[in-house]
C-alpha positions as CSV (number, residue, x, y, z in Angstrom):
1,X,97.4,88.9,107.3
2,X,95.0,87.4,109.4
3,X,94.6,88.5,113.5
4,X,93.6,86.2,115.7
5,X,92.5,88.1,118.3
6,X,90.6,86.3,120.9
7,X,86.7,87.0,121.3
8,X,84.3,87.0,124.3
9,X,81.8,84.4,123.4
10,X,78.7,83.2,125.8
11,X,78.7,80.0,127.3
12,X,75.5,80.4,129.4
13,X,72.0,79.1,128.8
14,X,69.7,80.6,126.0
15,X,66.9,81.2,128.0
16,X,66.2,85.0,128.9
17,X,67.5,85.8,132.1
18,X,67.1,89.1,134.0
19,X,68.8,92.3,132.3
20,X,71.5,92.4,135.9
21,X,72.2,88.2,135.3
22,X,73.2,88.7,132.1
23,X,75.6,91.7,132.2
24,X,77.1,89.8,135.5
25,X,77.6,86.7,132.8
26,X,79.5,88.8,130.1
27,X,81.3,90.4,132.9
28,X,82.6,86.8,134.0
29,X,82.9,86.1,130.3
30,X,85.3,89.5,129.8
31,X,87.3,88.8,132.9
32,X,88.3,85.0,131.8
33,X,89.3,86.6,128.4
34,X,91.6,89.1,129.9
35,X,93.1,86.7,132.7
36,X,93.4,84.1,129.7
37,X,95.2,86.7,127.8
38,X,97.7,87.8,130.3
39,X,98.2,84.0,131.2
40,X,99.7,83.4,127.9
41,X,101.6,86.7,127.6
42,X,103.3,85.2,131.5
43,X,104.2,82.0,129.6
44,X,105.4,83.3,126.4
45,X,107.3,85.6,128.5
46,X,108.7,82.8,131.0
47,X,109.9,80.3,128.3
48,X,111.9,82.9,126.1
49,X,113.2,84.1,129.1
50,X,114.5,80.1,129.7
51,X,115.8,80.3,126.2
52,X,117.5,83.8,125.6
53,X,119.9,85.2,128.2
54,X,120.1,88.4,126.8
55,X,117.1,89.4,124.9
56,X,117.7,92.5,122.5
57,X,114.6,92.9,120.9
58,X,115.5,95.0,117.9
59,X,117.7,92.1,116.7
60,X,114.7,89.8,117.0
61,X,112.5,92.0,115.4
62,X,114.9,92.0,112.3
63,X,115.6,88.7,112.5
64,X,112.2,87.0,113.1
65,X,109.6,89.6,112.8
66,X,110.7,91.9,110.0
67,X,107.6,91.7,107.6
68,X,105.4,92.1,110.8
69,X,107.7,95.7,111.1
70,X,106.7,96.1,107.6
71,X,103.4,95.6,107.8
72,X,102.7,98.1,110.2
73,X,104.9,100.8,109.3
74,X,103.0,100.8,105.9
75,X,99.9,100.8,108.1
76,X,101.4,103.7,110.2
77,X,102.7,105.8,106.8
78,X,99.3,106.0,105.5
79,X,97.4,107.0,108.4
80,X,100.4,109.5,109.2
81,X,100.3,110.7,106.0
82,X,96.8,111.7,106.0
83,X,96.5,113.2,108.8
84,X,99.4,115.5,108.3
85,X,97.9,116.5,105.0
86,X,95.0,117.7,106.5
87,X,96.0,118.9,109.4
88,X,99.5,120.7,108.3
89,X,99.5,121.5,104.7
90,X,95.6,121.5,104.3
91,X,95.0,124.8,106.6
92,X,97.9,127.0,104.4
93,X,96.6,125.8,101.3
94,X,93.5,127.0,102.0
95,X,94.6,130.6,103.1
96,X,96.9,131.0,99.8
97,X,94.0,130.6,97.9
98,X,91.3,132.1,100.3
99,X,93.1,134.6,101.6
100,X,91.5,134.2,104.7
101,X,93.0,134.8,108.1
102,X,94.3,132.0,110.0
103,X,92.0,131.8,112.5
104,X,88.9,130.8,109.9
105,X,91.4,128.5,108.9
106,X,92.4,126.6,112.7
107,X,89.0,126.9,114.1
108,X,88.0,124.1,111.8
109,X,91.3,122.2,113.2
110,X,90.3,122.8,116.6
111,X,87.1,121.3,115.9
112,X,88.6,118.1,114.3
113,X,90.7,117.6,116.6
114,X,87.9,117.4,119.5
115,X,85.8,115.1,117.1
116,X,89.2,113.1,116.7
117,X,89.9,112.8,120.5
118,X,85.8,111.3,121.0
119,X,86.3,109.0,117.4
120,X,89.1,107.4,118.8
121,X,87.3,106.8,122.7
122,X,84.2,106.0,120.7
123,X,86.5,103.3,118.3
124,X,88.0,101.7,121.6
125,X,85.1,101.6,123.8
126,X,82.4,100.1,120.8
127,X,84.9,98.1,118.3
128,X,88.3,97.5,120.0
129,X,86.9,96.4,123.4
130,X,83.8,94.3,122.1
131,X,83.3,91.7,119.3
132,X,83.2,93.7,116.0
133,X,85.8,92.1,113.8
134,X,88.1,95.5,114.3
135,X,90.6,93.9,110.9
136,X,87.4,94.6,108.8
137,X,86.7,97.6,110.0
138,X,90.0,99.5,109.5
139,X,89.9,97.8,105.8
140,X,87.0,99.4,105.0
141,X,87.7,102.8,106.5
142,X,91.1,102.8,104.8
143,X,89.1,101.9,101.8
144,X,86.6,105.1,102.2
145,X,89.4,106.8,103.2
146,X,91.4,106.3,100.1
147,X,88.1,107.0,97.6
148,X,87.1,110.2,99.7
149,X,90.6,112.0,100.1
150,X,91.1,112.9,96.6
151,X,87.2,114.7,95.9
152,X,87.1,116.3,99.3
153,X,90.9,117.9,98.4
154,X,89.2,119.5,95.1
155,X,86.4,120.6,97.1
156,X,88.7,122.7,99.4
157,X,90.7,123.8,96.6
158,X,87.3,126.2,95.4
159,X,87.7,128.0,98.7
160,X,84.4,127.2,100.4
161,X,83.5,127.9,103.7
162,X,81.3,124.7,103.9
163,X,84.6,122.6,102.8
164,X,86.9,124.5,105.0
165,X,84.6,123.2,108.1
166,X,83.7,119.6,106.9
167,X,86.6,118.4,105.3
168,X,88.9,118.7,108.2
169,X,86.0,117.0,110.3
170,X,85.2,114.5,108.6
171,X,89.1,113.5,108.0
172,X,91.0,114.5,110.9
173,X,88.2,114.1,113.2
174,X,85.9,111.0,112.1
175,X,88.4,108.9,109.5
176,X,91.5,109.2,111.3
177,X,90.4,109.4,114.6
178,X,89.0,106.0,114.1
179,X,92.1,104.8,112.9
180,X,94.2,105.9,115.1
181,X,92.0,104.0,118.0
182,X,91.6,101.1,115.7
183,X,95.9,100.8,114.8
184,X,96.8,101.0,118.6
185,X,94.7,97.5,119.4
186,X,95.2,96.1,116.0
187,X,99.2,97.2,116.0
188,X,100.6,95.4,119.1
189,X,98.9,92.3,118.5
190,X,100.7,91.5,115.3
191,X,103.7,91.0,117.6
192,X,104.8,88.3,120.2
193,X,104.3,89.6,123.4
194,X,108.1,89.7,124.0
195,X,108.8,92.6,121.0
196,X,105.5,93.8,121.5
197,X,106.4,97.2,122.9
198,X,109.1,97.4,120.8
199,X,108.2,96.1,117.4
200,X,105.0,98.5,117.6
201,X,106.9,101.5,118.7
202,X,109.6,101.1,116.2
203,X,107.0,100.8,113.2
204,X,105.1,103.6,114.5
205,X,107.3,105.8,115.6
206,X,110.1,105.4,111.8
207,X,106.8,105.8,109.6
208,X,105.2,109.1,111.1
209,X,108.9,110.8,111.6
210,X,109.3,110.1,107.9
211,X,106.1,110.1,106.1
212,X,104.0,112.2,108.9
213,X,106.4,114.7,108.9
214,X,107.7,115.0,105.1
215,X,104.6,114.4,104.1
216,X,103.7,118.3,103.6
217,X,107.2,119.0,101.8
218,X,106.6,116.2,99.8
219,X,102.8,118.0,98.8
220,X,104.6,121.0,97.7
221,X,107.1,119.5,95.7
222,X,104.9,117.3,93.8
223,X,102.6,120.1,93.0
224,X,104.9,121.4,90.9
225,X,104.7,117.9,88.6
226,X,101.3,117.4,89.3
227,X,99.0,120.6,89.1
228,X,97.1,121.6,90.7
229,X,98.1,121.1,94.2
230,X,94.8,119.5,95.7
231,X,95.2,117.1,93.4
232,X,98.8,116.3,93.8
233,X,97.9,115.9,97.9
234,X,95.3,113.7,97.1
């Protein structure tokens, strides 16, 4: 599937021009972007409104936009299902075998979670908001992602303290975090802006209730097929 997602290009001269002129130029540039943008999501919204007189968009979704609902709420089940791996079923594991208490366990968590919250800004601010081709870049996280998981699950599974502080970090805070920021730009635009809201809310919100959620209880009972459990997670 292939975003089109419009870019901020410069139209000015290529001569160097003073370090103020030129951010006052992509400024310019940026504003025109966004005013072009919301000009078209006016117009979309002004002719369907001449067309439909009552607009239920969970009917359109279904009828017109299903494999767009599909797309995403595969998108959505994998990041939702790694995150609640290591951040649910990941910190228990770890104290069955470790016998640790629980707080060496959710210090770790806390920590991820900060790193997660500034990945996510970070993701927004530098990839989401600029000119980095943000499709390519959640492909290839996805793709570290799914190399990664499965060795760093192991590595946790011999109890070290070095594991039980990286691994959740480097998931939770740095892989998903920039997912997350990376599926809440990418996500809406894969919809018209008429089921925007609604198509991305409705893949989001069915694919972490039932592989976010599960996805822990699902861990558990495939360990018992697939020994040991690390490996069964992963």
């Amino acid at each position: 599937v292939v975003l089109r997602v419009p870019q901020v290009t410069s139209t000015g001269p290529t001569t160097k021009q003073p370090q103020h002129a030129e951010h006052s130029e992509h400024a310019d540039d940026a504003d025109g972007a966004v005013l072009s943008c919301e000009a078209a999501y006016t117009a979309e919204l002004q002719q369907q409104t001449a067309l439909v007189k009552h607009h239920v968009p969970l009917m359109v979704l279904a009828h017109d936009h299903w494999r767009s609902v599909l797309l995403l709420f595969c998108l959505e089940a994998c990041y939702g299902a790694t995150f609640y791996t290591f951040f649910s079923w990941l910190p228990n594991y770890v104290r069955s075998i470790s016998h640790l208490p629980p707080q060496d366990t959710l210090w770790p968590i806390l920590a991820a979670m900060a790193v997660f919250a500034a990945a996510a800004v970070a993701t927004g601010r530098y990839i989401c908001d600029g000119t980095t081709p943000k499709v390519w870049v959640l492909v290839g996280i996805t793709v570290v992602c799914a190399a990664v998981c499965t060795p760093l699950l192991l590595w946790c599974q011999t109890g070290s303290l070095a594991a039980i502080w990286v691994v959740p970090i480097l998931v939770i805070g740095v892989l998903c975090g920039s997912t997350g920021g990376l599926l809440t730009s990418i996500g809406p635009q894969i919809f018209p802006a008429g089921v925007r809201t609604s198509g991305y809310n409705l893949s989001h919100n069915l694919a972490m209730s039932i592989f976010g959620g599960l996805t822990p209880m699902a861990i558990s009972a495939l360990a018992l097929k697939v020994p040991p459990p690390a490996l069964a997670a992963g």
